[in-house]
N, C-alpha and C positions, 0 to 999 in steps of 0.2 A: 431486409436489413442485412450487410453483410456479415460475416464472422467476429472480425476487427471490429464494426461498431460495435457488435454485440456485447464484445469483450472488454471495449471502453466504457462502454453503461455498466456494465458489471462490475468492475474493477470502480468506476464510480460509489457507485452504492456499498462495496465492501471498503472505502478508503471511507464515506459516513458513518460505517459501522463502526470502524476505528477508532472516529475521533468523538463519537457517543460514546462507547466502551472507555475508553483514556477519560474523560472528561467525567464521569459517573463514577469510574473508584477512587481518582483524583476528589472529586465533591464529597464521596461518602467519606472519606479519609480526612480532607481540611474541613468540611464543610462546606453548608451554603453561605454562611455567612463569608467567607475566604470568597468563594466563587464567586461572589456577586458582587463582591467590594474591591475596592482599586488597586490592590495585590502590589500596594507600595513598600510593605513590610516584606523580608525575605522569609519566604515559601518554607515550611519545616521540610527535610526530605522524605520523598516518598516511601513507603511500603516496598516493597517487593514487588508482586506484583500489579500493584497501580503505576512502578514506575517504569515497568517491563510493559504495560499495555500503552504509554506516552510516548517511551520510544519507538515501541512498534507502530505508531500510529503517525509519529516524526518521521520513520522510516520508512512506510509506505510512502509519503508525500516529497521524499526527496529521487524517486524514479518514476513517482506520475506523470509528473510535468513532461517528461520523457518519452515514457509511454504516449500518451494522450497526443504529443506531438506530429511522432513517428507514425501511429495509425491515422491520425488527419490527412499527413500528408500522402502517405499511401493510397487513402481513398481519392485525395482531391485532385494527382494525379493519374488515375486510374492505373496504378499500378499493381492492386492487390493481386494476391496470387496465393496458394497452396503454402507456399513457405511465409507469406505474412499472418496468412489465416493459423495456421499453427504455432506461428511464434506467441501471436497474442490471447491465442488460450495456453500457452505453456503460460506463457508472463501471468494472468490473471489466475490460475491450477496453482500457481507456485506461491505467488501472494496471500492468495486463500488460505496455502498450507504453511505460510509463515506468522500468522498469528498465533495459530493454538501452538506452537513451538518455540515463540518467542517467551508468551504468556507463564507457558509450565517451565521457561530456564533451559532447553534441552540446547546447550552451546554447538555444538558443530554440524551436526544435521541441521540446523538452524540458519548456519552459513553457507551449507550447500545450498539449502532451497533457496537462501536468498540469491546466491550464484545462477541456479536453475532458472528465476525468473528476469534475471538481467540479458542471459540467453535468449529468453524469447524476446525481450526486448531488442536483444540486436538484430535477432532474424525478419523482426517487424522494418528494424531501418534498413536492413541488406537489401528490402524490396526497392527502396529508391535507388538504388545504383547498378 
């Protein structure tokens, strides 16, 4: 399996760990009764950080789709290479280290990582071109 898949399973399984995490201090904070019912009523707002772990977790999923793209396609035209292989462990290194930094509130290092993994994300699509 190459790097890039690797790195897409990976970044997989950390984008489920997300939305388990969001979804568990979300539940312990409204309850099961909230979770399990038709959430027609408006939501009290959240905690801190339950609502630091929702975003993080909204946030992961709006550069997946991205991701997940850019190394399909790299594999499925056989273009992988050294700079794809490394963009998509920077992108998934950086994800990884954007939770526990979203979580504890740490604002601006917070933003670089998240810059850091959009990086790898682009040196993922540079391979197509």
């Amino acid at each position: 399996m190459s790097i890039e898949m690797k790195m897409l399973v990976w970044s997989m399984l950390l984008g489920l760990l997300q939305i388990a995490l969001a979804a568990t201090f979300v539940t312990l904070q409204r309850g099961l009764k909230w979770n399990v019912g038709p959430r027609d009523d408006v939501a009290p707002p959240l905690n801190p950080l339950a609502g630091r772990l929702d975003r993080a977790s909204r946030n992961f999923l709006e550069t997946f789709v991205f991701f997940a793209v850019a190394v399909l396609a790299v594999l499925l035209t056989q273009k992988a290479d050294a700079q794809t292989a490394l963009g998509a462990q920077v992108y998934f290194w950086a994800r990884l280290a954007y939770l526990p930094l979203y979580a504890a509130g740490i604002a601006y290092l917070r933003s670089l990582v998240w810059a850091v993994s959009l990086l790898g994300l682009l040196m993922v699509l540079a391979g197509l071109f």
